[in-house]
C-alpha positions as CSV (number, residue, x, y, z in Angstrom):
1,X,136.4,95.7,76.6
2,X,133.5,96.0,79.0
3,X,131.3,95.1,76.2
4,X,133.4,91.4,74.7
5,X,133.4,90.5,78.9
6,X,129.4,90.8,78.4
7,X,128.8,89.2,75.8
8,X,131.2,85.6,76.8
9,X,129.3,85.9,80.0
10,X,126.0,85.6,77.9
11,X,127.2,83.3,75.4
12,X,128.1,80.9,78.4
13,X,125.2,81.2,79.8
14,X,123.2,80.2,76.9
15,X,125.6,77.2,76.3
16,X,125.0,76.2,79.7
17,X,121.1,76.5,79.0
18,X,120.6,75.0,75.8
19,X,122.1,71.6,76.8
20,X,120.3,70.4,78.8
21,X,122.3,70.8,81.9
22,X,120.9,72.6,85.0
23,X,120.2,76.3,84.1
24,X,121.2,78.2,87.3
25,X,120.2,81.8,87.1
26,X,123.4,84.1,87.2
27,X,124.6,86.3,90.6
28,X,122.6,89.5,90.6
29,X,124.5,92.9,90.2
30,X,125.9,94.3,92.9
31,X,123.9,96.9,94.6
32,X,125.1,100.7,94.0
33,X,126.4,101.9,97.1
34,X,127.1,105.2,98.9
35,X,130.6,105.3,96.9
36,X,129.1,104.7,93.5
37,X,126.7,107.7,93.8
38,X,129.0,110.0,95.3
39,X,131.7,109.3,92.9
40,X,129.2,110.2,89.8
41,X,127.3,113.2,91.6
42,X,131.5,114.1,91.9
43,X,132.7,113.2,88.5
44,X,129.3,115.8,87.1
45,X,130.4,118.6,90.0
46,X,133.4,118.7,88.3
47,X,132.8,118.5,84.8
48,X,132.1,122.3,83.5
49,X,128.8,121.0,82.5
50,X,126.1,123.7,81.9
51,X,123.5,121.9,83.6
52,X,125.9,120.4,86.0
53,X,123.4,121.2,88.9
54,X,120.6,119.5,87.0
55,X,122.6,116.2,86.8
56,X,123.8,115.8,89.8
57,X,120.0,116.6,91.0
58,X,118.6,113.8,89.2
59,X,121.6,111.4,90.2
60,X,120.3,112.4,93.6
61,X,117.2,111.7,92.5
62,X,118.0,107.7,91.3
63,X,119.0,107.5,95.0
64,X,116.3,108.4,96.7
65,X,114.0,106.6,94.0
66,X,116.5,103.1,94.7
67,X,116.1,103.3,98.3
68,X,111.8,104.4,98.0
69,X,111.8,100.9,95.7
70,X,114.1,99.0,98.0
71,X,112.3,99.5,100.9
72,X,109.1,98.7,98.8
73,X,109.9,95.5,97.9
74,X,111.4,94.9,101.1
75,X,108.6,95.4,102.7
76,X,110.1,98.1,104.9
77,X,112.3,96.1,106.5
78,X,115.9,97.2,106.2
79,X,119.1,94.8,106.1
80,X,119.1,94.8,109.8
81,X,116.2,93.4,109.9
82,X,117.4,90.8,106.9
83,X,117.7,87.1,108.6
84,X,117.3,85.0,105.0
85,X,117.1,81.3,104.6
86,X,120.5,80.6,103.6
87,X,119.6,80.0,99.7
88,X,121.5,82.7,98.1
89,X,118.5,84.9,98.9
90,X,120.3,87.5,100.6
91,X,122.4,88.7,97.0
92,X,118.6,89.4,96.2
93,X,118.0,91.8,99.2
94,X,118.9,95.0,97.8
95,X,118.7,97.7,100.5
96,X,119.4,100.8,98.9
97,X,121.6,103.6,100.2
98,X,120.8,106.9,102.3
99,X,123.0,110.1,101.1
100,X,125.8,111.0,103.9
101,X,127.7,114.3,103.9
102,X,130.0,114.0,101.0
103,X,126.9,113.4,99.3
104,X,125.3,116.7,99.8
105,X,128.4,118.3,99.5
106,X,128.9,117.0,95.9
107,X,125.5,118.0,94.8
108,X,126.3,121.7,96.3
109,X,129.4,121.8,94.6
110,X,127.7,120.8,91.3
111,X,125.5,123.9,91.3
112,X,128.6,126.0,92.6
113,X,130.4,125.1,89.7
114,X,127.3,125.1,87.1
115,X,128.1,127.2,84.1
116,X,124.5,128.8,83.1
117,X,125.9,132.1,81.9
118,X,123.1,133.4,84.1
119,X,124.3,135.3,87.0
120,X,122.3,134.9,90.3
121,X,121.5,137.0,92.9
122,X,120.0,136.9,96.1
């Protein structure tokens, strides 16, 4: 369904570009937030997953990686620092997302509930 949605969005777009009107470039995505990551590092924690731990990790990982290239391209700033210039600019200003509690609590719960088959001890 997901899928047919995309591709009338494209097919309209190209319409709209091959005649001859103005092209104007579509909305960007909407940036991942806290939510988003928290609900997949969740969705992993609980899936019986052998590498469970492993995914979550590298879903952690993303995040840190979105927020490193954020800031990047940002120039450090962050959106409190953001003023624009009024011409949809700001949907542009991405600003990543730091991990909160229920984050680090996910990812824990991940490697609680990996299933290696190895059994650790300390």
């Amino acid at each position: 369904r997901m899928i047919d949605r995309c591709k009338k969005y494209i097919i309209a777009f190209e319409k709209v570009a091959t005649d001859g009107t103005d092209m104007k470039l579509p909305p960007p995505p909407p940036e991942p937030s806290i939510i988003t990551y928290n609900s997949v590092i969740h969705a992993i924690s609980k899936s019986g997953a052998n590498d469970a731990g492993h995914l979550a990790e590298e879903v952690f990982s993303l995040m840190e990686n979105w927020k490193n290239e954020c800031e990047e391209r940002n120039g450090g700033s962050d959106c409190a620092d953001y003023k624009g210039n009024g011409d949809n600019d700001q949907s542009n200003f991405y600003i990543g997302v730091l991990p909160n509690v229920r984050t680090l609590a996910c990812l824990l719960n991940a490697w609680a509930n990996t299933n290696s088959g190895r059994q650790s001890t300390f």
